[in-house]
C-alpha positions as a Markdown table, in Angstrom:
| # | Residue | x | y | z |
|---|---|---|---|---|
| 1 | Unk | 0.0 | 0.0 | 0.0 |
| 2 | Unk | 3.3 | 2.3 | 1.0 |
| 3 | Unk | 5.0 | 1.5 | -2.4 |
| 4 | Unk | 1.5 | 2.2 | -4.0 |
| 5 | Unk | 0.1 | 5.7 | -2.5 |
| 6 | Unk | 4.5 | 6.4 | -3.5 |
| 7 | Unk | 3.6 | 5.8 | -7.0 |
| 8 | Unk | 1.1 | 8.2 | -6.6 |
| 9 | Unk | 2.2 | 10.6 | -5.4 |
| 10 | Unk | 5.0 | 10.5 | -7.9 |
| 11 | Unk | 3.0 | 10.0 | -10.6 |
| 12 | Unk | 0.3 | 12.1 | -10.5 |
| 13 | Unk | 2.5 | 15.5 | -10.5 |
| 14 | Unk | 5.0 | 14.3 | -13.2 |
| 15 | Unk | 1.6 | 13.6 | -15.2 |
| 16 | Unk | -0.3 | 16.9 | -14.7 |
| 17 | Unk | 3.4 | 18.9 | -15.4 |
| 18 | Unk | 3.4 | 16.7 | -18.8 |
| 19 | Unk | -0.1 | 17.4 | -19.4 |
| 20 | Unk | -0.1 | 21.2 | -19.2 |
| 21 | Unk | 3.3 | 21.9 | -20.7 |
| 22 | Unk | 2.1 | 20.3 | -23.9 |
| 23 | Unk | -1.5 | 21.8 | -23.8 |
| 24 | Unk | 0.2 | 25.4 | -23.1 |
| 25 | Unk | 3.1 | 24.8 | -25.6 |
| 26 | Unk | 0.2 | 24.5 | -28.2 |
| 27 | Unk | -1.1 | 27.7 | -27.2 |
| 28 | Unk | 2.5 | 29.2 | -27.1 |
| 29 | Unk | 3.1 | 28.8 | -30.6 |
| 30 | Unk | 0.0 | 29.5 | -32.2 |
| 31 | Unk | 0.7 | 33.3 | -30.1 |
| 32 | Unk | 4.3 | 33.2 | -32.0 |
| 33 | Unk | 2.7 | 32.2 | -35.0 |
| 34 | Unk | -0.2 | 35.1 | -34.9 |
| 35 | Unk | -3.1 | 33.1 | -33.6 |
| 36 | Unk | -4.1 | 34.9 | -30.0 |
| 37 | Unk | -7.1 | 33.0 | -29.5 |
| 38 | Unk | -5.7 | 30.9 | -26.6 |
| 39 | Unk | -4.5 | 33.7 | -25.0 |
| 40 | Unk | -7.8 | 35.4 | -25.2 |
| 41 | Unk | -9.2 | 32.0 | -24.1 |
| 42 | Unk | -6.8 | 32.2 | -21.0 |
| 43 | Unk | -5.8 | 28.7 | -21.8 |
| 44 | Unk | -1.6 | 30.2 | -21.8 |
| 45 | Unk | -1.9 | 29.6 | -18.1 |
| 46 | Unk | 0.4 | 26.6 | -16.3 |
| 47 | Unk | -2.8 | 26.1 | -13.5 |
| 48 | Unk | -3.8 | 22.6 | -14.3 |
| 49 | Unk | -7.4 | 23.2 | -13.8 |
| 50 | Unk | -7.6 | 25.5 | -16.7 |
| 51 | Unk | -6.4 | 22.2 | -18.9 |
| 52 | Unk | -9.0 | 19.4 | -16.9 |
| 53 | Unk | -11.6 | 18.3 | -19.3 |
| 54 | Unk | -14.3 | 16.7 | -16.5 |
| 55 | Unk | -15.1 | 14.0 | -19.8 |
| 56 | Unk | -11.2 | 13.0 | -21.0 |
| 57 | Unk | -9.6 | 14.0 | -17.5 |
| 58 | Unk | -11.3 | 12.4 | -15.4 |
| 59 | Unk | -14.2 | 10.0 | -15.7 |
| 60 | Unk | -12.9 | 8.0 | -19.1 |
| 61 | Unk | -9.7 | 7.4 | -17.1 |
| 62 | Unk | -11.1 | 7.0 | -14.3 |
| 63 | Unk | -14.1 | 4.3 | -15.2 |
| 64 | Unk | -11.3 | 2.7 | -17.2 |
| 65 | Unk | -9.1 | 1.9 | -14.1 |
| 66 | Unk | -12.2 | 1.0 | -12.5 |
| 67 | Unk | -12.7 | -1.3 | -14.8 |
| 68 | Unk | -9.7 | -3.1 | -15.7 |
| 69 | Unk | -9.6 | -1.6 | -19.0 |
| 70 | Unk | -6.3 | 0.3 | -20.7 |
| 71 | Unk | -6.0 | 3.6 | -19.1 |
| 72 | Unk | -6.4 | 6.5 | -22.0 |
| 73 | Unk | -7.4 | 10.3 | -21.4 |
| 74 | Unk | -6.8 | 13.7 | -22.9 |
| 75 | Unk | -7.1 | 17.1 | -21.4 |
| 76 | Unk | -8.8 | 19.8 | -23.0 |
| 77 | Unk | -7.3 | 21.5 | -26.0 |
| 78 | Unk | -6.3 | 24.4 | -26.4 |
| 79 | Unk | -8.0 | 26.7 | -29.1 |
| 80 | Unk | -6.0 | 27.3 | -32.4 |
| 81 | Unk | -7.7 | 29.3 | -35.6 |
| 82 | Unk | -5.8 | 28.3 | -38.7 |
| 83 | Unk | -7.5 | 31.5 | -40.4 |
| 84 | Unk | -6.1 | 33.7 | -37.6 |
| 85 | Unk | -2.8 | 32.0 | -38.2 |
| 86 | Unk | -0.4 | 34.2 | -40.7 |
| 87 | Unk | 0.6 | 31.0 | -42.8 |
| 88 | Unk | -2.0 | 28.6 | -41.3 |
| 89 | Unk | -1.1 | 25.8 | -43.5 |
| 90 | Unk | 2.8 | 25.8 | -42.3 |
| 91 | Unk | 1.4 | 27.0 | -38.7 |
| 92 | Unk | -0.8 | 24.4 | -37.7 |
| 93 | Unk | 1.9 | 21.9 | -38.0 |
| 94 | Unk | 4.6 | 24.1 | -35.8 |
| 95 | Unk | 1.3 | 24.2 | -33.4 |
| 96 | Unk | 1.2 | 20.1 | -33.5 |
| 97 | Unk | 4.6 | 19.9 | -33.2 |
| 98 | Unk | 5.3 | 22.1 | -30.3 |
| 99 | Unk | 3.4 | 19.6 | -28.0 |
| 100 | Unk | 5.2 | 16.6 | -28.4 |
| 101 | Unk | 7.9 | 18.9 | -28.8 |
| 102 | Unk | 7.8 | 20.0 | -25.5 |
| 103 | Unk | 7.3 | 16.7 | -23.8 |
| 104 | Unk | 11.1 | 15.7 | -25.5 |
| 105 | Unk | 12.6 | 19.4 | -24.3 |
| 106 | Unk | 10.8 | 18.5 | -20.3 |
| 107 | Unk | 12.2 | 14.7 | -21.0 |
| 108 | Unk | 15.6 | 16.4 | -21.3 |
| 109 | Unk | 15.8 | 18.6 | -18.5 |
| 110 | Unk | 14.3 | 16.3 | -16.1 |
| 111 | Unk | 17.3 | 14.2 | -17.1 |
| 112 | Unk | 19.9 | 16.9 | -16.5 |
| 113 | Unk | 18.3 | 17.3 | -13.1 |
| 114 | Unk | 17.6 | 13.8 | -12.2 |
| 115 | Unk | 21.3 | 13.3 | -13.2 |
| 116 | Unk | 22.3 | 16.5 | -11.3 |
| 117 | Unk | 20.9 | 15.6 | -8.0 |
| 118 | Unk | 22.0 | 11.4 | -8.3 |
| 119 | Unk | 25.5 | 13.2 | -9.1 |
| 120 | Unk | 25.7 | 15.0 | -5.6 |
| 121 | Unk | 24.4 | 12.1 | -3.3 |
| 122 | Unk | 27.2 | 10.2 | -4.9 |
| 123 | Unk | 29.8 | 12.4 | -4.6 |
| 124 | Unk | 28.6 | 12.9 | -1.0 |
| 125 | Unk | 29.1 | 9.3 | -0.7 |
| 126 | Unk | 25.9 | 8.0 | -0.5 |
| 127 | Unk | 23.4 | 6.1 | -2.6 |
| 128 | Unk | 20.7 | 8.1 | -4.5 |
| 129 | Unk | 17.4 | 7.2 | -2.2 |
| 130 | Unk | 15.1 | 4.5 | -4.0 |
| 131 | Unk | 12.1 | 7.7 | -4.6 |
| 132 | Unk | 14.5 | 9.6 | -6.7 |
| 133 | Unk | 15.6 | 7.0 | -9.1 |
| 134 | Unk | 11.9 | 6.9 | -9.2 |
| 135 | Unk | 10.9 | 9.9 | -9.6 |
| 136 | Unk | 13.2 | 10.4 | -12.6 |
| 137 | Unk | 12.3 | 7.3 | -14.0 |
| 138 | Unk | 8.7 | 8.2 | -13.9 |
| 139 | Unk | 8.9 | 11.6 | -15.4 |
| 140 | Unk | 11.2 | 11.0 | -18.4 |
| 141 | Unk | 8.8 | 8.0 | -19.3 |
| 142 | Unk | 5.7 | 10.3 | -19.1 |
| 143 | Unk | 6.8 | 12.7 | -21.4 |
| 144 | Unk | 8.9 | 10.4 | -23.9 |
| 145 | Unk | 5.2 | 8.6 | -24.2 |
| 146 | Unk | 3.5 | 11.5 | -24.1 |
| 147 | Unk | 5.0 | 12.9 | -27.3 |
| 148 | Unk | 5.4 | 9.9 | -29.7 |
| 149 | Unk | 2.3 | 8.9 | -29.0 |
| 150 | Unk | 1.0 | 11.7 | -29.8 |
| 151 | Unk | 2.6 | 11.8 | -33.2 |
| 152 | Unk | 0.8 | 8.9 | -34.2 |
| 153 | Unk | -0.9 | 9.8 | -37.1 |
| 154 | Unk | -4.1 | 9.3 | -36.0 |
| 155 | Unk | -7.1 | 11.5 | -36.1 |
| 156 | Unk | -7.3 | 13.7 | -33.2 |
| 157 | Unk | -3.6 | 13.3 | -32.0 |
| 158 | Unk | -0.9 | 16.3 | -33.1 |
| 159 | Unk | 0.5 | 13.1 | -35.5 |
| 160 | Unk | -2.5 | 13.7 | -37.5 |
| 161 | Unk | -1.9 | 17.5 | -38.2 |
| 162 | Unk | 0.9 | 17.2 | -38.8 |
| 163 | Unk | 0.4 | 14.9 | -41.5 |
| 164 | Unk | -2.4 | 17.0 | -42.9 |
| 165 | Unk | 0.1 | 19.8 | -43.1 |
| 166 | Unk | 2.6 | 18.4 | -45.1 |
| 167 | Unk | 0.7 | 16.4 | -47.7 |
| 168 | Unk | 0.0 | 17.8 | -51.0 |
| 169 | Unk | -2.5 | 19.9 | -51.7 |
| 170 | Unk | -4.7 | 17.9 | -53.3 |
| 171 | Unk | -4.9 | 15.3 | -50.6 |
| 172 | Unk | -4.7 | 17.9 | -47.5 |
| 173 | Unk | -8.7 | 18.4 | -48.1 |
| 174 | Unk | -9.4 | 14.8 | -47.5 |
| 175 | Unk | -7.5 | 13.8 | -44.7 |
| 176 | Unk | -8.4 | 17.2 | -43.1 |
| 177 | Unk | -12.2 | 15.5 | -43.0 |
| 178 | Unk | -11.0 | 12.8 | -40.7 |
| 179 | Unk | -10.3 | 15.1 | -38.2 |
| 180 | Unk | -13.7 | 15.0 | -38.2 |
| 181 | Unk | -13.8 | 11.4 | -36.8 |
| 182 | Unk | -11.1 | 12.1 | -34.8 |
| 183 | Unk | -13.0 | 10.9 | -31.4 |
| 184 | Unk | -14.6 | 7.7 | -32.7 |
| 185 | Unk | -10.7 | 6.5 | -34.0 |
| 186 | Unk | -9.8 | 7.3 | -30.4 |
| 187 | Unk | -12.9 | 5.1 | -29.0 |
| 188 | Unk | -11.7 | 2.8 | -31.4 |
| 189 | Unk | -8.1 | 2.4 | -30.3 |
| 190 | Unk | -9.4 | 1.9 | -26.4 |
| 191 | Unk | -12.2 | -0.4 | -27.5 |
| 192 | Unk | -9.5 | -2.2 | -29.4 |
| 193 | Unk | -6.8 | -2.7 | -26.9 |
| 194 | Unk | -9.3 | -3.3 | -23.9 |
| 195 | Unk | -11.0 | -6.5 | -26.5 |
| 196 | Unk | -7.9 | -7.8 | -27.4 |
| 197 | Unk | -5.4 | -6.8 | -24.2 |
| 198 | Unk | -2.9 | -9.2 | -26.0 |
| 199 | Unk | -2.8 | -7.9 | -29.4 |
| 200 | Unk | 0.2 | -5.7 | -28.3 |
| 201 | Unk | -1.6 | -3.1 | -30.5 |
| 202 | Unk | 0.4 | -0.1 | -28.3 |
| 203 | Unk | 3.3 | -2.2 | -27.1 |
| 204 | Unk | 4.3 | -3.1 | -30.6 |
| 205 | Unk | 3.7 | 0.0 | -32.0 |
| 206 | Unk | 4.7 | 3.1 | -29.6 |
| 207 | Unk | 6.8 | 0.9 | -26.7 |
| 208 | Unk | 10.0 | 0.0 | -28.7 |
| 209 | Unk | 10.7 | 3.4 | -30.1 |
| 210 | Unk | 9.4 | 5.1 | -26.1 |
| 211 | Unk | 11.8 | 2.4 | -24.5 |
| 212 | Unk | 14.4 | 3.0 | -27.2 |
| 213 | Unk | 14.5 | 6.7 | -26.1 |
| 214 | Unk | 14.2 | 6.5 | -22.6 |
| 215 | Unk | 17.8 | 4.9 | -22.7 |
| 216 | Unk | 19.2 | 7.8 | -24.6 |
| 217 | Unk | 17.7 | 9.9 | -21.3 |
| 218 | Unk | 18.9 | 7.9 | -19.0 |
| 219 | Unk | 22.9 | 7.5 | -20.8 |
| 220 | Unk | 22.6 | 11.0 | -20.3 |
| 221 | Unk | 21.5 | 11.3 | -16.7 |
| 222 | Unk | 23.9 | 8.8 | -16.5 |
| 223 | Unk | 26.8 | 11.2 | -17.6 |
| 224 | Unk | 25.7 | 14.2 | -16.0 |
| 225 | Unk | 25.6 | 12.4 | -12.6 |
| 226 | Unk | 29.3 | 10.6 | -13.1 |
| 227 | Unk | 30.6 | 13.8 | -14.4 |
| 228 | Unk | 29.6 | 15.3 | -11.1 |
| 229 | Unk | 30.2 | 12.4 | -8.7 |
| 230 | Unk | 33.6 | 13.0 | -10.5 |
């Protein structure tokens, strides 16, 4: 129960700090990229609560852990105009990009720090406690998952924008109708992997590259905390 309510209270932070990052990065660069309508939205705000969608947030994930089911949600997104955007074909895919983008850029600073404080318990002489290892564990998996598997190119995830972006003219207009369907694909993927929890419908597709990352985070926490332990 100890090790549990840990997880917890490790998780649930590292989560909601993955969660609004990406939603606010959104908003960020639409601003940059002349689209104010999430600022005018107040949705360029870090307070979580401005980001919880009562629907994606909390009862889907929550009736799905309830349930034994794979545990999906989404917060609410942030407003973007592609008509208020000065090159909206070019802009909606830096707006896509900056969330996932974000999630690599908070992977790589956690690792700095992560590495950073492991560094100085070692040089100190002591063992890194079991909650920071952790801790940092935790939070560079979050957001390494959090952004690649959100490029999937999957109607409504960023992936799928930014696919829409870069395809040719002539084939933008019909893949931009998915985005339409956006929220029965997503139904579709939990329905999917809570039928067939075998399949290995995520863990074949978004694991290996996640895991594959998550080393090159930790090789470098690694090396920031020997560098410092000396």
């Amino acid at each position: 129960m100890t090790e549990t309510l840990l997880l917890a209270v490790i998780l649930i932070p590292c989560l909601i700090i993955a969660i609004v990052f990406h939603e606010v990065a959104h908003g960020w660069a639409a601003l940059a990229l002349g689209d104010p309508t999430a600022k005018e939205k107040r949705r360029l705000s870090l307070n979580p609560i401005r980001h919880v969608d009562p629907i994606g947030t909390l009862l889907v994930p929550g009736a799905l852990a309830l349930f034994g089911g794979p545990i999906f949600g989404w917060a609410k997104p942030v407003p973007v105009r592609g008509d208020r955007l000065r090159d909206p074909r070019f802009g909606m895919v830096a707006v896509a990009a900056a969330g996932p983008g974000t999630n690599l850029v908070l992977a790589f600073v956690g690792a700095l720090i992560f590495g950073g404080i492991s560094g100085m318990f070692i040089a100190s002489g002591n063992t890194p406690p079991e909650w920071l290892l952790t801790a940092g564990g935790v939070f560079i998996l979050i957001n390494v998952f959090l952004a690649l598997f959100n490029l999937l190119p999957i109607p409504p995830f960023d992936g799928s924008h930014i696919v829409g972006g870069l395809l040719p003219r002539k084939w933008a207009g019909n893949w931009q109708k998915l985005q339409s369907l956006g929220m029965l694909f997503f139904i579709v993927l939990i329905a999917a992997t809570w039928a067939f929890p075998n399949s290995g419908l995520i863990e074949n597709t978004v694991l290996p590259p996640v895991l594959w990352l998550q080393e090159r985070y930790f090789d470098l926490a690694d090396w920031v905390a020997r560098g410092i332990a000396g």
